[in-house]
C-alpha positions as CSV (number, residue, x, y, z in Angstrom):
1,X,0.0,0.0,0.0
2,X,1.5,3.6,-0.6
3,X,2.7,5.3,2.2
4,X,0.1,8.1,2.5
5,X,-0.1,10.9,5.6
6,X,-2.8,9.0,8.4
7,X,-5.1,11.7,7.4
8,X,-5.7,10.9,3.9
9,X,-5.9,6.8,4.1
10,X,-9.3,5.4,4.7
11,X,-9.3,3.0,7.9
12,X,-11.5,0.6,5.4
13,X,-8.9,0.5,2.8
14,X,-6.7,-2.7,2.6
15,X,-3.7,-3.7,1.2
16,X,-4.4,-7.0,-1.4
17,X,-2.5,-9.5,0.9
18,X,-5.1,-8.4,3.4
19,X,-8.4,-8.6,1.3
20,X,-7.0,-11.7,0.5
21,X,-6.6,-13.2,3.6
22,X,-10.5,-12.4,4.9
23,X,-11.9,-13.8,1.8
24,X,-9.7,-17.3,2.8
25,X,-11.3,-16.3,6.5
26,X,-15.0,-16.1,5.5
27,X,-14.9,-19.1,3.6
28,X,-14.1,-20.8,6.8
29,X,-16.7,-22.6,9.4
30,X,-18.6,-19.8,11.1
31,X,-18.0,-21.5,14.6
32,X,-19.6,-18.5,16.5
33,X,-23.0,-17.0,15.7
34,X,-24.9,-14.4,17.9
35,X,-28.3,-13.5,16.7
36,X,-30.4,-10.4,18.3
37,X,-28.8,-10.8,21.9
38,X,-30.2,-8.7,24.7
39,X,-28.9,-8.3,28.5
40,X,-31.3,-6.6,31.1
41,X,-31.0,-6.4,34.5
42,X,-33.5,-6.2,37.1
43,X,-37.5,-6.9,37.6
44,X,-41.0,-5.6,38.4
45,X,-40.4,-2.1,35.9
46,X,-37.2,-1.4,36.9
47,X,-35.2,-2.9,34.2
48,X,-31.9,-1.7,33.1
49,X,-31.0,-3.3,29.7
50,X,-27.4,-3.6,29.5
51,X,-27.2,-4.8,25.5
52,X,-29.8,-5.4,22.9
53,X,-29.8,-6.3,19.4
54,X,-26.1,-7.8,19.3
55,X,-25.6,-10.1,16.5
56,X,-22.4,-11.2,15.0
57,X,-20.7,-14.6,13.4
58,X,-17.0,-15.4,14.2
59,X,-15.1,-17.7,12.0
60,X,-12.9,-20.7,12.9
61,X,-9.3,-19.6,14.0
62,X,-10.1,-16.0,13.7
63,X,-9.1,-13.4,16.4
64,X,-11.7,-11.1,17.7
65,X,-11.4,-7.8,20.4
66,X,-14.2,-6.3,21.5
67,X,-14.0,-2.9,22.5
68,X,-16.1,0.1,23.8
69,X,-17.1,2.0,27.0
70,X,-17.2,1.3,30.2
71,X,-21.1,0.2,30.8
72,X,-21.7,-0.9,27.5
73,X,-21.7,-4.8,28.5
74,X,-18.5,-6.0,27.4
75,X,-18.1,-8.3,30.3
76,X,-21.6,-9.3,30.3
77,X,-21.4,-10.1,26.9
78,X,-18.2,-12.9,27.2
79,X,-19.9,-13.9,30.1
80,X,-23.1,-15.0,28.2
81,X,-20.7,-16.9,25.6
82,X,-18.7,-18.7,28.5
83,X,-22.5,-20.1,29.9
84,X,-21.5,-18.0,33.0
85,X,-24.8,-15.8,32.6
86,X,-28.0,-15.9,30.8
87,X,-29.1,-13.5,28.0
88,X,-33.0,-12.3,27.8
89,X,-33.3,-12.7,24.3
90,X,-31.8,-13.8,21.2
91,X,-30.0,-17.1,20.7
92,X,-25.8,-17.5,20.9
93,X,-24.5,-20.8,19.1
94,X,-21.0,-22.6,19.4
95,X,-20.9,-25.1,16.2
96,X,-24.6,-25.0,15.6
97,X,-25.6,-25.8,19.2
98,X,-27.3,-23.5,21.6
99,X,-25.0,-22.6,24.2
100,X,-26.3,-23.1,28.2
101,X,-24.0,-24.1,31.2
102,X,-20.0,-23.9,30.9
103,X,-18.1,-26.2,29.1
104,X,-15.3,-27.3,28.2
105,X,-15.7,-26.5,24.6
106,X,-15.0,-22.8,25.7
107,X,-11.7,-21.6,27.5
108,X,-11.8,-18.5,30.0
109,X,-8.8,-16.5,31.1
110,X,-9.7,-13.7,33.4
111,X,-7.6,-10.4,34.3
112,X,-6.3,-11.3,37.3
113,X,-4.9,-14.7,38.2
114,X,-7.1,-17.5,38.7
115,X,-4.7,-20.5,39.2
116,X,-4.7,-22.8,42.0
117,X,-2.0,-21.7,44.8
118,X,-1.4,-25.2,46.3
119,X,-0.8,-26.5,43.6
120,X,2.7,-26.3,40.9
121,X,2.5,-25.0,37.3
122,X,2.4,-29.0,35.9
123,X,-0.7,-29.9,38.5
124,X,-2.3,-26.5,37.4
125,X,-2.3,-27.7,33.9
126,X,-3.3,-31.0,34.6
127,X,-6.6,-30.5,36.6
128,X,-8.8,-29.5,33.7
129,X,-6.9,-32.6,31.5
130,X,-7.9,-35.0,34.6
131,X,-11.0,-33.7,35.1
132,X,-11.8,-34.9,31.9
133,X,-10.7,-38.7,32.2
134,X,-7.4,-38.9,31.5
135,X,-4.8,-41.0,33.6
136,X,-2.0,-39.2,35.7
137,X,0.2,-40.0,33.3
138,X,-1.3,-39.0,29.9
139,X,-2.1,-35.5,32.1
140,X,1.3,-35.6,32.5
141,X,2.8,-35.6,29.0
142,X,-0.2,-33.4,27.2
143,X,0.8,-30.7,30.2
144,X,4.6,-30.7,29.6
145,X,3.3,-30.2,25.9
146,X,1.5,-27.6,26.7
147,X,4.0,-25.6,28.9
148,X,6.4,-26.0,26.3
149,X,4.4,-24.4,23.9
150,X,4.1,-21.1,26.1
151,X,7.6,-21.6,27.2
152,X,7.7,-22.9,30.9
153,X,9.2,-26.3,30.5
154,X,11.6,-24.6,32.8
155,X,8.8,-23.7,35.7
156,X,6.9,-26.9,35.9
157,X,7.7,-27.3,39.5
158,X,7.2,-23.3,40.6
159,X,4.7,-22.7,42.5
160,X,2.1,-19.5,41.3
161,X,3.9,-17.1,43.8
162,X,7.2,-18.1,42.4
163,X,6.2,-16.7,39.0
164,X,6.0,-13.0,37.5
165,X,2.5,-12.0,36.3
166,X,3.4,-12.3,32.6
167,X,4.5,-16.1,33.7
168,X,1.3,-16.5,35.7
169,X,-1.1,-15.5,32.5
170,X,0.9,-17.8,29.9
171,X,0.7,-21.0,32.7
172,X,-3.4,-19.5,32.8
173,X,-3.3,-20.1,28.9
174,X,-2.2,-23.3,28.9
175,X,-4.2,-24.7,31.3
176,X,-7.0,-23.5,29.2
177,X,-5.8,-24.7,26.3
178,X,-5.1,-28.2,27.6
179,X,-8.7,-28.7,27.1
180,X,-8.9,-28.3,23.9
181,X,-11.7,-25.3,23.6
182,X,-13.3,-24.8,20.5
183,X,-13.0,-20.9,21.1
184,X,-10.6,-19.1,24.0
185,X,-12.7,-16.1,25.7
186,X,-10.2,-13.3,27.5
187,X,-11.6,-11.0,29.3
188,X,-8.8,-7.8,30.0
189,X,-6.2,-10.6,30.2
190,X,-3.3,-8.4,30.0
191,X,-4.7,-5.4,32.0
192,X,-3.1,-5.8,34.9
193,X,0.6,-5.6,33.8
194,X,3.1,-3.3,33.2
195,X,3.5,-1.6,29.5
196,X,6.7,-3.6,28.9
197,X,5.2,-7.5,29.8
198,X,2.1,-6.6,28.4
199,X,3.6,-6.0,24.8
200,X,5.7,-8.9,25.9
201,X,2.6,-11.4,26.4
202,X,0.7,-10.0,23.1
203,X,3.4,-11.7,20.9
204,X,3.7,-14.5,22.9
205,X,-0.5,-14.6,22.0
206,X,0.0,-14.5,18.3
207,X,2.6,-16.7,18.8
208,X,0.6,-19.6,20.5
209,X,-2.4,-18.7,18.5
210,X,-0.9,-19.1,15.1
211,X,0.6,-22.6,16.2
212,X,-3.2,-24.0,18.0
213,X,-6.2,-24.8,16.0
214,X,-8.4,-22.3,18.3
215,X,-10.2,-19.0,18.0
216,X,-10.0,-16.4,20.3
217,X,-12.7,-13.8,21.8
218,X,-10.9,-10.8,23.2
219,X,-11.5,-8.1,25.3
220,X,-9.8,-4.8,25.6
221,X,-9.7,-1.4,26.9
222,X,-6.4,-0.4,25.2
223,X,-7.1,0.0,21.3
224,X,-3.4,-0.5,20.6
225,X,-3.8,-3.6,21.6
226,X,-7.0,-4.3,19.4
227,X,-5.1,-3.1,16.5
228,X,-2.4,-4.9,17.4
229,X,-3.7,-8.2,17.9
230,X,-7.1,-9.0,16.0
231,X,-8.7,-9.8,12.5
232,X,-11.7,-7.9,13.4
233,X,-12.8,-5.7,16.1
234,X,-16.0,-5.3,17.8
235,X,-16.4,-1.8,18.6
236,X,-19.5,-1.4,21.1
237,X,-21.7,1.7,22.2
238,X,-23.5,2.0,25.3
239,X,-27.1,3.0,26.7
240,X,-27.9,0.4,25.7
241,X,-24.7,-1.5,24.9
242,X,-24.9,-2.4,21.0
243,X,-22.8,-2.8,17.9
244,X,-21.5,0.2,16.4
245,X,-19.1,-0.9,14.2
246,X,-17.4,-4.2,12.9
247,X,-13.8,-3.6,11.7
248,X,-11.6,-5.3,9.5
249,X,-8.2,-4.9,10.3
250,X,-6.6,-3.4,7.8
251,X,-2.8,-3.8,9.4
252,X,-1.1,-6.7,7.4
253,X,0.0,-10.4,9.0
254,X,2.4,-11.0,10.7
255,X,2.8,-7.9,12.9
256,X,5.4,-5.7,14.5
257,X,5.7,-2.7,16.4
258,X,7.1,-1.1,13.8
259,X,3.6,-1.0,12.3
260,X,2.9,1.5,15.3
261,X,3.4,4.1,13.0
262,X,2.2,2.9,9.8
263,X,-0.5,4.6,7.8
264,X,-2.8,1.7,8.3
265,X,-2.3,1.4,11.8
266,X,-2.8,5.2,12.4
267,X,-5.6,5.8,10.3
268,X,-7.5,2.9,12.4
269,X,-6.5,4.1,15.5
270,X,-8.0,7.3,14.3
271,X,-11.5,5.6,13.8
272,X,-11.7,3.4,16.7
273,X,-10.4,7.0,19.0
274,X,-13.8,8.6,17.0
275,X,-15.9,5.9,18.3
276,X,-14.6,5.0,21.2
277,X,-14.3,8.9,22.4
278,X,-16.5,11.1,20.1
279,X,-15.5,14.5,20.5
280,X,-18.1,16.5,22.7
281,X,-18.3,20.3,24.5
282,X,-17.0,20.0,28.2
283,X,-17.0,23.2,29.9
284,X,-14.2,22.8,32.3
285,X,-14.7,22.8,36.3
286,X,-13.0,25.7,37.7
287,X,-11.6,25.9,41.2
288,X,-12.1,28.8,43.6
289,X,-9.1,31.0,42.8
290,X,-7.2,30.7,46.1
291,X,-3.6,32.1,45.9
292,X,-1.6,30.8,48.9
293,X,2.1,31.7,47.6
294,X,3.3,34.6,45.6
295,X,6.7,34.0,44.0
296,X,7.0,36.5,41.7
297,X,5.8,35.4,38.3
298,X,2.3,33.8,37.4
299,X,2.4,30.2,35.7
300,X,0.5,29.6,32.3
């Protein structure tokens, strides 16, 4: 694509490698598909309806964000997917089948760390294997698999307070990869590290994702990190919570951070900043003008 100023490229336009790769994506199994969904809370007229009218299909091995402000049911939404809560309307389908309770077809990774204290980075990866039948020592093998692939063949003895957060969310992947979802559902995974481990842990991500036959439901406050990481994004308003927009990313495969600063990357960031923070007339809050000090010279 020529290198044009971020004002003048379209966020919609796509370099050929890129409209390539979605048309190979939507001829793909829709594995995900949300029809009319609708959140309320509450009962007897005092109903607060936290989404309605969501609808979206997500392809096999794709990676989705979903972003938006606070309130507009991001959580509540993932949480509908992961059978952890029930909708009020609509119908939400994983392969065709209506989904209910949790399962083990769908993986969850939280924000902050849900491991199991008492027990080592192996035995943490091995409960949800076990749980599901196998013998100690199958559990046993498919985890050391599983901890190589995020890169902790090293740790399998640590315990969770022996490891940095970074370490903690990657042994959190695995163990929710070891059972073999049909779709991985993050909610904020990264949001609770530092700037440097949490670009650190998005390439690790891409990484495992482009070696595991799984797709990925992502949610994010930082829209860096959509951009940085997704296919499409899911860019939701609020009151009620609804879909605004659905965004093909325009930034090519594989990705660097040297694409920061690419037109592409800067001319989306410019859109998802529009709908994310529309520009609105805030009179500013002014103090009482209280002047406890005189130095000489005012400040600006």
């Amino acid at each position: 694509m020529t290198a044009l100023a971020p004002h003048s490229l379209d966020y919609r336009q796509q370099a050929p490698e890129v409209a390539a790769r979605f048309e190979r994506i939507k001829q793909r199994p829709v594995i995900l598909s949300v029809k009319d969904l609708k959140k309320t809370f509450g009962q007897n007229g005092s109903t607060r309806t936290v989404f309605d009218g969501v609808s979206l299909d997500i392809h096999r091995r794709e990676f989705i964000t979903v972003i938006g402000p606070s309130g507009c049911g991001k959580s509540t939404f993932i949480r509908i997917i992961a059978g952890l809560d029930e909708c009020n309307g609509g119908v939400a389908l994983l392969d065709g089948k209506n989904i209910g309770e949790p399962g083990p077809d769908r993986g969850m990774v939280f924000q902050g760390y849900t491991l199991f204290p008492w027990l080592t980075v192996k035995r943490n990866v091995m409960f949800g294997i076990e749980m599901r039948g196998k013998g100690k020592f199958v559990a046993e093998a498919e985890a050391r698999q599983w901890l190589e692939m995020v890169g902790l063949s090293k740790f399998e003895d640590a315990y969770p307070h022996e490891l940095s957060g970074g370490m903690k969310q990657r042994v959190a992947i695995a163990r929710a990869l070891a059972n073999e979802p049909r779709i991985l559902i993050m909610d904020e995974p990264f949001g609770a590290l530092d700037a440097q481990t949490r670009a650190q842990m998005q390439s690790y991500l891409l990484q495992i994702w482009r070696k595991v036959d799984i797709t990925i439901l992502f949610i994010t406050h930082d829209l860096e990190e959509a951009a940085y990481v997704s296919d499409r994004i899911l860019v939701m308003g609020t009151n009620p919570g609804r879909v605004v927009e659905f965004i093909e990313n325009p930034i090519p495969r594989p990705r660097s951070p040297a694409q920061f600063v690419s037109p592409e990357y800067l001319a989306l960031k410019m859109r998802l900043e529009e709908l994310i923070h529309p520009p609105v007339e805030v009179e500013e809050d002014k103090l009482p003008v209280v002047k406890m000090t005189s130095a000489g010279d005012d400040v600006e």
